[in-house]
N, C-alpha and C positions, 0 to 999 in steps of 0.2 A: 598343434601346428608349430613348425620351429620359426623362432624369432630372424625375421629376415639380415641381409647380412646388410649392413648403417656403410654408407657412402657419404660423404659431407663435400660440399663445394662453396669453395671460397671466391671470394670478391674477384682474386686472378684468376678465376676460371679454371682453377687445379682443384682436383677430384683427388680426397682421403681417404681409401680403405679401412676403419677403423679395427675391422679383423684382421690385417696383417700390417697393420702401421703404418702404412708406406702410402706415396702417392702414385695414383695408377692415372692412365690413359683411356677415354676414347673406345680405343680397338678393345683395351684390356674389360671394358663395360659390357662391349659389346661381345666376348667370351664369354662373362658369365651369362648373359641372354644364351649363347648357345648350347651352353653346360645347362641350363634349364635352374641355376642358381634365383633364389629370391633373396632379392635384394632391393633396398629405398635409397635413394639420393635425397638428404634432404640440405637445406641451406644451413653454413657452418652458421650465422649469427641468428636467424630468425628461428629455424628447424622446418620450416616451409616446405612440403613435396615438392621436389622436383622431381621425380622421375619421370613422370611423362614429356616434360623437355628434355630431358635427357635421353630419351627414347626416339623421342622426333629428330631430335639432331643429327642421331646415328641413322633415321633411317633417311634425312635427307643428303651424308655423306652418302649412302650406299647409293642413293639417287642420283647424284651430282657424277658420281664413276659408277665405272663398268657398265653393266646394263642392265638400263633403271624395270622396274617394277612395273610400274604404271605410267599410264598414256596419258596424254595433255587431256584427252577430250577426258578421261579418267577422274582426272585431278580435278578439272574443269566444274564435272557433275556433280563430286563430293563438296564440292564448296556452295554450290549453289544450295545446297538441302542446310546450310548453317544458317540460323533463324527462321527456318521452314516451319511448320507443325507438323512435319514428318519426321524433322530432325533423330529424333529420339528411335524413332522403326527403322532412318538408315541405317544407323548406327548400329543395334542390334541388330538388324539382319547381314552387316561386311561380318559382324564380329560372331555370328553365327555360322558363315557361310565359310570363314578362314577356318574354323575348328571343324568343321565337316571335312574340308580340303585336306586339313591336317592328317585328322585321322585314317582318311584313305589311303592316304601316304604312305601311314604307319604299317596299314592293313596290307600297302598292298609288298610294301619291303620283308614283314613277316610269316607271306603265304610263298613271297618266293628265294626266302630264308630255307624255307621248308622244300620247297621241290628241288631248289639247287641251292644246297646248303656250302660247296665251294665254291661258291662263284660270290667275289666280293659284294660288296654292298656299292662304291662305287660303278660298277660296274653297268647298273640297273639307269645309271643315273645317265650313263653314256648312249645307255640306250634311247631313254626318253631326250634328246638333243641334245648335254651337255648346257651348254649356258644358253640355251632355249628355253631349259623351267621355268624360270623369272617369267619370261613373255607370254608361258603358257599359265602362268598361273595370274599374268595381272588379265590376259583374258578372261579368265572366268569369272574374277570379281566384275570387271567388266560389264559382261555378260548379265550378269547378276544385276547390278546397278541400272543398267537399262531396263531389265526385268519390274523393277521397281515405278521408274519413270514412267511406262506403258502403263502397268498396274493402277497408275495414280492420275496418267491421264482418261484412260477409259473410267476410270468411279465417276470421276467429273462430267465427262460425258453424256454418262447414264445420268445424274442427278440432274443436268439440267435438262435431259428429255422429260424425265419423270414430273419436275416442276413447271416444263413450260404449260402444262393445260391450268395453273392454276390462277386467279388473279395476280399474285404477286410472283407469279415466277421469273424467268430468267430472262423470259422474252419480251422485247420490249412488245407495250402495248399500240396495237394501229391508231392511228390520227383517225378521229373523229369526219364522219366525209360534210366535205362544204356543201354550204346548203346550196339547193337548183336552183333556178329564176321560179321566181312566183307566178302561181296560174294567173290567169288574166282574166279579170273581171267582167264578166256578163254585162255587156250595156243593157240599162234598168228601160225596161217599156215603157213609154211614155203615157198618160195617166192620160185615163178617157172621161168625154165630157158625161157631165150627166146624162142622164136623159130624161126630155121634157117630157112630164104625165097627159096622158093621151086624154081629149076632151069627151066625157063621156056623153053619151047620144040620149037627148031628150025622149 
């Protein structure tokens, strides 16, 4: 595997190329992303990764202009799932669902490379809307991401159908019923005289 290409950033917030000497840009970082270059940003005095701020940054210029990626409600859902215990399955399932997207992409510019091999590769891109991609593709994560939220409300669901018949399950238990009025007591017969023994007959 070749050794990625070292970016170092300084205290001023200027970005070093250490493979061509020079101080680059931003935009210029964000070429190599497109060239498919590996490459690390790491801090000039600590050596600390930063690329993934460096990645965020760019993607939140690209969000800030033109037209952004993702929808509020979007943004909105993926924040909600940070300290979730689902966290970890959002996550891999955006970062699953963007390289499936990817690839079809790939697949599908190279089958029709093949059926109309002079017809540019821009061209394909005019067909699908032009700067509609963007919005077709933050629908699908989209898409996706609500996919997940159903998924994770119906488990829940079920699990608390399944446990309500238990003592301790989900549902609360009913109050105890108050007690009725008390039966009423039988008045007690009143006690009978003796009786006097009869005189027997001489």
């Amino acid at each position: 595997m070749a050794t990625p290409r070292i970016i170092k950033k300084y205290p001023n917030r200027r970005l070093y190329d250490t493979e061509t000497s020079t101080y680059i840009t931003l935009a210029e970082v964000k070429d190599l992303v497109l060239q498919y270059r590996e490459f690390q940003v790491q801090d000039a005095k600590s050596g600390e990764d930063l690329t993934r701020a460096i990645l965020l940054q760019i993607i939140l210029e690209e969000e800030s202009g033109g037209v952004p990626m993702f929808s509020t409600e979007m943004l909105a859902n993926i924040i909600r799932y940070y300290g979730h215990s689902m966290q970890g399955l959002m996550g891999s399932y955006l970062e699953r669902s963007i390289h499936a997207f990817h690839e079809a992409q790939k697949r599908f510019q190279e089958q029709a490379q093949v059926l109309m091999p002079k017809v540019p590769t821009d061209a394909f891109a005019n067909m699908m809307g032009g700067q509609h991609i963007p919005q077709v593709m933050g629908g699908y994560l989209e898409k996706g991401a609500k996919a997940v939220i159903d998924m994770q409300d119906e488990l829940r669901n079920q699990a608390l159908k399944l446990f309500a018949g238990f003592p301790y399950g989900g549902a609360p238990a009913e109050p105890p019923a108050e007690p009725g009025p008390e039966p009423k007591a039988k008045p007690a017969r009143p006690a009978r005289a003796p009786r006097k023994p009869r005189a027997r007959k001489k």
